[in-house]
Every structure is written in C-alpha cells, then in structure tokens.
C-alpha positions in Angstrom: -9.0 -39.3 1.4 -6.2 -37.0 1.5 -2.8 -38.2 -0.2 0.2 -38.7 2.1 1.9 -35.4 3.3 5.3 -35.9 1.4 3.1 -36.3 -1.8 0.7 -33.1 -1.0 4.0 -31.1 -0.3 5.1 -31.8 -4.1 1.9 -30.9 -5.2 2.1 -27.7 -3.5 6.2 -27.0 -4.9 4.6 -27.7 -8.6 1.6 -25.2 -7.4 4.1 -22.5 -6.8 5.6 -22.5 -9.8 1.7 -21.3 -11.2 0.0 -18.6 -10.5 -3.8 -17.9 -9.4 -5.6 -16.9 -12.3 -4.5 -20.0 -14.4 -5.0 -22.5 -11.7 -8.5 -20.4 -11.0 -9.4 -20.9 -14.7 -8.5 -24.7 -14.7 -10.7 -25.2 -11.3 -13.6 -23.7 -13.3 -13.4 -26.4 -16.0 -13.4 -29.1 -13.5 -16.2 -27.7 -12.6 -15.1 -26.5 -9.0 -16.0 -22.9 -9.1 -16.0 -21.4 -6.0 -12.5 -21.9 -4.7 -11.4 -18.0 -4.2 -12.0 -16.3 -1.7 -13.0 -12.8 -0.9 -11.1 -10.3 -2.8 -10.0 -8.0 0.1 -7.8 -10.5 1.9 -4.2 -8.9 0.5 -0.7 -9.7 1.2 0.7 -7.5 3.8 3.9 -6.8 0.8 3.2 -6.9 -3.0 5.8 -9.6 -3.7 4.6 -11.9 -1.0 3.4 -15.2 -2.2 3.0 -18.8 -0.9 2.1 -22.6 -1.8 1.7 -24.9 0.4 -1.0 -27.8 2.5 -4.1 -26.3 4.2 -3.6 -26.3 8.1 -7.6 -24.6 8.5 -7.9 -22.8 12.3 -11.4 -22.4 13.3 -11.6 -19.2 15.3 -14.6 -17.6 17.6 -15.2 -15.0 19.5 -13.7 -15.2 23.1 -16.3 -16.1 26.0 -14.9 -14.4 28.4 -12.0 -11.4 28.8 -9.7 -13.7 30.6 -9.4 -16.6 29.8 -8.3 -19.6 32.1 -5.7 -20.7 29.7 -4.5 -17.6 27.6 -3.7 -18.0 24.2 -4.3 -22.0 24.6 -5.7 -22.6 21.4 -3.9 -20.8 19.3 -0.7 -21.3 21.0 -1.8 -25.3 20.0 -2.6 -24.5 16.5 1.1 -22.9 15.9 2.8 -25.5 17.7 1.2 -28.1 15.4 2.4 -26.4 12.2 4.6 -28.5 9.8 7.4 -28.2 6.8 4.7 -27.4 4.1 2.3 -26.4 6.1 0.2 -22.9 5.4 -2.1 -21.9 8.0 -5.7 -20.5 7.4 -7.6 -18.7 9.7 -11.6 -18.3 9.9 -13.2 -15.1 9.9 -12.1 -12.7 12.7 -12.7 -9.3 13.8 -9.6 -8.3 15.7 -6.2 -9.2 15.8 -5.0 -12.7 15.4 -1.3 -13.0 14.3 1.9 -10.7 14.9 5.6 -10.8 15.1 6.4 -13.8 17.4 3.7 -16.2 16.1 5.1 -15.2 12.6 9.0 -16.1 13.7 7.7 -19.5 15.5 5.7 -20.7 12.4 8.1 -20.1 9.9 10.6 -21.8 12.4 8.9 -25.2 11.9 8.3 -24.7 8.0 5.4 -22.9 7.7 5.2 -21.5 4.4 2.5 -18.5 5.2 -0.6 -17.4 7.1 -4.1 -16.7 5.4 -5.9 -14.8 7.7 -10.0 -13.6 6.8 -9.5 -11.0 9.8 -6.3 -8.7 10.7 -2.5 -8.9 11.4 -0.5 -6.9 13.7 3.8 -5.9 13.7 3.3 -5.6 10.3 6.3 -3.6 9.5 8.6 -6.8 11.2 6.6 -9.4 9.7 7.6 -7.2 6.3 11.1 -7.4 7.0 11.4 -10.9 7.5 10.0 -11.8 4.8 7.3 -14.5 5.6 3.9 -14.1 3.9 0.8 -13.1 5.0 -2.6 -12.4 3.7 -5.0 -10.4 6.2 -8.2 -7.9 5.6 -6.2 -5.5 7.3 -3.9 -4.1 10.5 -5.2 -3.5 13.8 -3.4 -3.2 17.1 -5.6 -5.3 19.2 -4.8 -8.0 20.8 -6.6 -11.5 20.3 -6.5 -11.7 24.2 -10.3 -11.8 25.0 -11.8 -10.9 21.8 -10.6 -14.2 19.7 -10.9 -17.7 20.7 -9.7 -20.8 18.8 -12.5 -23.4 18.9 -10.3 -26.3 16.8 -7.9 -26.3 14.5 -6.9 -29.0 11.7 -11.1 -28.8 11.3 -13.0 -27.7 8.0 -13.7 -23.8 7.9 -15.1 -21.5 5.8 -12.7 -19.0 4.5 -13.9 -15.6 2.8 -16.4 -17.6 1.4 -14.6 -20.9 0.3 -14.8 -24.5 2.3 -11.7 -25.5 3.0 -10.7 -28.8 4.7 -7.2 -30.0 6.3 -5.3 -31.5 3.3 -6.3 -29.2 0.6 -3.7 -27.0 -1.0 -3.3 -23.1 -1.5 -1.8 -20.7 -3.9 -1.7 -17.0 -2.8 -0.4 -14.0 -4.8 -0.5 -10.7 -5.6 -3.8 -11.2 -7.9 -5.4 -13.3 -4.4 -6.0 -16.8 -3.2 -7.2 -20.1 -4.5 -8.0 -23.3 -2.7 -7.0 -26.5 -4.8 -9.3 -29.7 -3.2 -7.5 -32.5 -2.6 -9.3 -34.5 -4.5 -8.7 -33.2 -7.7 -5.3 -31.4 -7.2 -3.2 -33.5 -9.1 -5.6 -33.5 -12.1 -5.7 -29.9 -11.4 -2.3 -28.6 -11.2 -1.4 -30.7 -14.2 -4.1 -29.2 -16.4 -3.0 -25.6 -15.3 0.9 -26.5 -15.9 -0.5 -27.2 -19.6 -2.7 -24.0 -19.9 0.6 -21.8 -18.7 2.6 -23.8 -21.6 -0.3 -22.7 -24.1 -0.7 -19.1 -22.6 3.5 -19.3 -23.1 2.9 -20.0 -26.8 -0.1 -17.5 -27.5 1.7 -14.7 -25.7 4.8 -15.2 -28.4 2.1 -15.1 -31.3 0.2 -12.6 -30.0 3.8 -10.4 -29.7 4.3 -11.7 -33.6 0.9 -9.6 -34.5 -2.0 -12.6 -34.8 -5.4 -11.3 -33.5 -7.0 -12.2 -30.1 -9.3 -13.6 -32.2 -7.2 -16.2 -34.6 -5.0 -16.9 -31.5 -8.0 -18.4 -29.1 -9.5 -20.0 -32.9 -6.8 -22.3 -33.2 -5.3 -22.7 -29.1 -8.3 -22.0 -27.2 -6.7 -20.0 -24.8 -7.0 -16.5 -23.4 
C-alpha cells in the first residue's frame, strides 16, 4: 500500500537532495536490482534534474489516424497531474510531449516528464526550464501514431516496472525508480552512504589508498 501523498512528496524532496548512483547502489543492497532504466533516455539539458511521485502513462500505438476524440487520453493524463507529481511515459515511437503540454504540467506542479520515446519544441521546453528525459527529438506529432490506453496504471519503463506511487530520481548520470515499499528504508540508507562517501572523499584528498579507505568505511 502506497503511503499518503503529502508523506511520498517528502520522500521525494529528501530524494533530490541525492543523486542516482548512490541511491542505485543502496537499491542493490536491498536487493532491488533492476530499478534503472535504459541508459539512452537523457535530459533534453545537462543540468536538468527532478524528484518527485511516479504518475506512470501507459501509451499504444493509435488505432486509427483520426481519432474520434483527439488527444483524449493524453489530454486526461495531463490534466490529472499533481504538486509532486512526475510523469512517466511507456515506450513510444513518435512524438509524445512538446511545448504546451510542458507549460500545463508544470502549471499544476509537475516536477518533470520521463518519456521512453521522443520530445518535440525542445529548444522552448530548454528555455523554460522544466525537465525532461526522452530517447530523442522528432517532429511528429502523436496525432494518430500514439494512443494513451490508461494512465495512473503499472508500466514498464526502459526496462523497469513501475507502478503509481513509486518515486524517481533523474539526473545527468540517468534514472532510478525507488518502490514504494521500501523508499523510506531506502532513501535513508543512501542519505548515510553520501555522509560516508563525504568522509572518504576528504581522506582520500588527505592521501589514504582506495584500498585502506574501503578497509575501514566500506565505501566506494
């Protein structure tokens, strides 16, 4: 069972403070090992980052090239977006987010889109700032070529099951998915490795070998 929103949006502010490798690392001892996903989903800017609850969109590929209701389910999925909130998007081959969606998102506190397909008015979404992870640009519209089946639905995501509730941590160095289950456990344990990694960095500056340093902290 997932904890209440206001507590999984605290979880997430203590996540941002971390970054992926160590939260990677402690999701590995807890025996969770497959929580990042593939390695060519970037952020559209080097300095782009985001922390936040898993909103999971579960996209297909459009039945028809025009639709009844344009843009119905994905129109839906946006408008349900919520302070805290980051949205993830299933695999897609076209594509699914741009300028406007970007600008209505961040509006109700959306804190960034993870996309396992492609992104459009790129150089806008750059300028204002709000984050987003894609495979790549492409021009294409989602209009009859992407479908949303569900959102707020378990997905897979470059590889990774995700479910609504869990958290996310995106960076420069890629993406992790925190279960909900064990997130607390989890972001505490990595907020202790980055206070030991603090500490062998200074000793390792002083001149002790790689060697002494993970003999007596055990970290690396």
């Amino acid at each position: 069972m997932s904890a209440p929103k206001s507590e999984s949006i605290a979880l997430a502010d203590r996540l941002a403070a971390l970054y992926t490798p160590v939260v990677a690392d402690v999701l590995d001892r807890l025996g969770a090992r497959n929580q990042c996903p593939r390695a060519d989903i970037r952020p559209l800017a080097p300095a782009f980052r985001c922390a936040g609850v898993v909103r999971p969109v579960k996209t297909i590929v459009a039945p028809t090239l025009e639709p009844a209701e344009p843009y119905k389910g994905e129109m839906a999925a946006v408008d349900a977006l919520a302070d805290g909130d980051v949205m993830v998007v299933s695999s897609c081959e076209w594509s699914f987010w741009g300028e406007l969606l970007s600008t209505a998102a961040r509006y109700r506190g959306c804190r960034g889109v993870l996309i396992d397909g492609f992104t459009r008015d790129t150089q806008a979404i750059i300028e204002m700032g709000f984050p987003v992870f894609c495979r790549g640009i492409h021009p294409a519209d989602s209009l009859g070529r992407i479908d949303v089946e569900a959102h707020d639905v378990p997905i897979d995501f470059g590889g990774v099951s995700v479910a609504p509730g869990d958290l996310v941590l995106a960076d420069h160095d890629g993406i992790v998915f925190v279960p909900s289950a064990i997130a607390d456990e989890a972001i505490a344990k990595a907020e202790d490795k980055v206070r030991g990694e603090n500490l062998v960095r200074d000793k390792l500056a002083e001149g002790m070998t790689v060697t002494e340093a993970f003999r007596r902290y055990g970290v690396l």
